[in-house]
N, C-alpha and C positions, 0 to 999 in steps of 0.2 A: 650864182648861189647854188650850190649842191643842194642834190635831194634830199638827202637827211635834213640838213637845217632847215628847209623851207618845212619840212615834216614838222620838224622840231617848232618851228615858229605858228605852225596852224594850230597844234593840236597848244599849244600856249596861249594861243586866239580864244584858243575853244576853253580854256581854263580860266582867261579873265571873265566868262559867263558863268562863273560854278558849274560849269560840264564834270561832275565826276569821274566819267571814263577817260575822259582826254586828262584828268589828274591822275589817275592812275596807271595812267602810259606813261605821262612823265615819270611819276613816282619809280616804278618800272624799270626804266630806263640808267638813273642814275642812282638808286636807293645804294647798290653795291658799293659805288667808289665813295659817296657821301659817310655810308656809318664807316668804311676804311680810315677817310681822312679824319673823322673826330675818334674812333679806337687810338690810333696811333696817337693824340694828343693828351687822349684823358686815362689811357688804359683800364677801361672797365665797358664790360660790351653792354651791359645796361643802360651805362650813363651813354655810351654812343648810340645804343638805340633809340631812347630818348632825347638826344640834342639832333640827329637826324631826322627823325619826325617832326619834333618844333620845329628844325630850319626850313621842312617843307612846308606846313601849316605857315610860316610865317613869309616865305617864297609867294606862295600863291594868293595870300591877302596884301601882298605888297605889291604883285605882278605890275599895277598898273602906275610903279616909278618904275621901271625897270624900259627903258628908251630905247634900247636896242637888245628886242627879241633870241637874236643870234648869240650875246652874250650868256646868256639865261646859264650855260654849266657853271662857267668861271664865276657868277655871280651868287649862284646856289653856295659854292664851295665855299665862299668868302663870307657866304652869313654862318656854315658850317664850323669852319673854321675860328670865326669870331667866340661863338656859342661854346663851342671847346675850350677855347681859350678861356672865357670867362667861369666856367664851371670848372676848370681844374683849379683854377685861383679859388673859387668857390670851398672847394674841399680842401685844398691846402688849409685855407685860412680857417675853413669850420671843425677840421680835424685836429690841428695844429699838429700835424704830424710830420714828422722828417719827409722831406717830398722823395730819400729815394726808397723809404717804405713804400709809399706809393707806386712809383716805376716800376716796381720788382714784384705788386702784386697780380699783374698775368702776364703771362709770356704773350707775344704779340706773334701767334705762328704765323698771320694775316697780314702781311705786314701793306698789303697795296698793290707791290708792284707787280708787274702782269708775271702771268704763271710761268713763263719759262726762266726769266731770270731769277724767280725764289729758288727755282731748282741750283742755280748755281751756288757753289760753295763759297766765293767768294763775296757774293751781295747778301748772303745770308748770314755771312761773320763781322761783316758792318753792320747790319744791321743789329746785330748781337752786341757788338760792341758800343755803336752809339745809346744803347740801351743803359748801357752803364755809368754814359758820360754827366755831368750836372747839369740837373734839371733845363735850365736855360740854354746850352751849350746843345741839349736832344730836341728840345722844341725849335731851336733855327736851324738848326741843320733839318727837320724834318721839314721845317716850310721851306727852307731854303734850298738843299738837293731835290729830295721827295716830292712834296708839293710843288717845286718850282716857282715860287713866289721870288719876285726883285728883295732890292734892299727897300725901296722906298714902300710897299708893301710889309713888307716886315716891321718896319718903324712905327706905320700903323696900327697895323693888331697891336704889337707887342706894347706900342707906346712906349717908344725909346727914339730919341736920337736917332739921327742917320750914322754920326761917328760910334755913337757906341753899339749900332748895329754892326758896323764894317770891322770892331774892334772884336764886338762877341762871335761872329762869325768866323774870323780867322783865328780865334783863341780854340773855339766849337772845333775849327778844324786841325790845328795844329795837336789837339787835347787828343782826337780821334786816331790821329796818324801814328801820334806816340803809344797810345794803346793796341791801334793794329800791330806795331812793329815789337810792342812785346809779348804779344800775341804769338806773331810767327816766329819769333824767337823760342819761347816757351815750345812750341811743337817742334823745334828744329833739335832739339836739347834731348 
């Protein structure tokens, strides 16, 4: 076991006790990539700063199902994740609004991924482009590249099938490729 994790799993020791500090190390710790991964789902940094707080608040009253200490990121993310998911259907349905009014209302300059590849021009024009794809088509591809989440994972959250995970992911991605290519075409012109 690496130092970090055993770090990670003490001061989580130290959280199943209500230790404050040691909640605020964790907090700490992964606050950044937590509101990342619910911005990117719900696109409003409010609503991600509030469904990142809940998921911690409800992380740390839950700590003691949580079996394997070591898991503790992937497990955070996943309630994160869930919580996004659930409040974008939220707004959708209490807005009744075209969902890509919604995608379109903040630019995602934050997109996640670590700071040297935003620099690059290329992951920053998928990025841009998956922005514009339909609604369902941006949220699997973002769990599914981005996030890295399997199929069986995604069938989960999303509550769908595994076939018609395996269908909307390759639709997601076939929709992305034709858009980057008249993309680059448009700039070649």
């Amino acid at each position: 076991m690496t130092l970090t994790n055993q770090n990670i799993e003490q001061l989580l020791r130290l959280c199943s006790s209500n230790d404050s500090k040691a909640q605020l190390e964790i907090y700490n710790r992964y606050y950044k990539a937590m509101y990342n991964t619910a911005f990117r789902i719900v696109k409003d940094s409010f609503k991600a700063e509030d469904i990142m707080q809940e998921s911690f608040l409800t992380a740390f009253t839950k700590l003691d199902t949580l079996e394997d200490l070591s898991l503790f990121g992937a497990w955070l993310k996943r309630i994160v994740v869930n919580n996004s998911i659930a409040e974008y259907h939220k707004t959708v349905k209490r807005h009744e609004v075209p969902l890509e009014a919604i995608l379109y209302k903040v630019e995602d300059e934050n997109s996640g991924i670590n700071e040297k590849d935003q620099t690059q021009k290329e992951v920053k024009q998928i990025i841009n482009v998956m922005k514009t794809l339909k609604p369902n088509y941006n949220i699997v591809l973002t769990l599914h590249l981005i996030e890295g989440y399997d199929y069986e994972e995604i069938c989960d959250i999303m509550k769908i099938s595994y076939g018609n995970c395996r269908t909307m992911i390759s639709r997601a991605k076939e929709s992305l490729r034709k858009k980057l290519m008249l993309t680059h075409n448009d700039k070649r012109a």
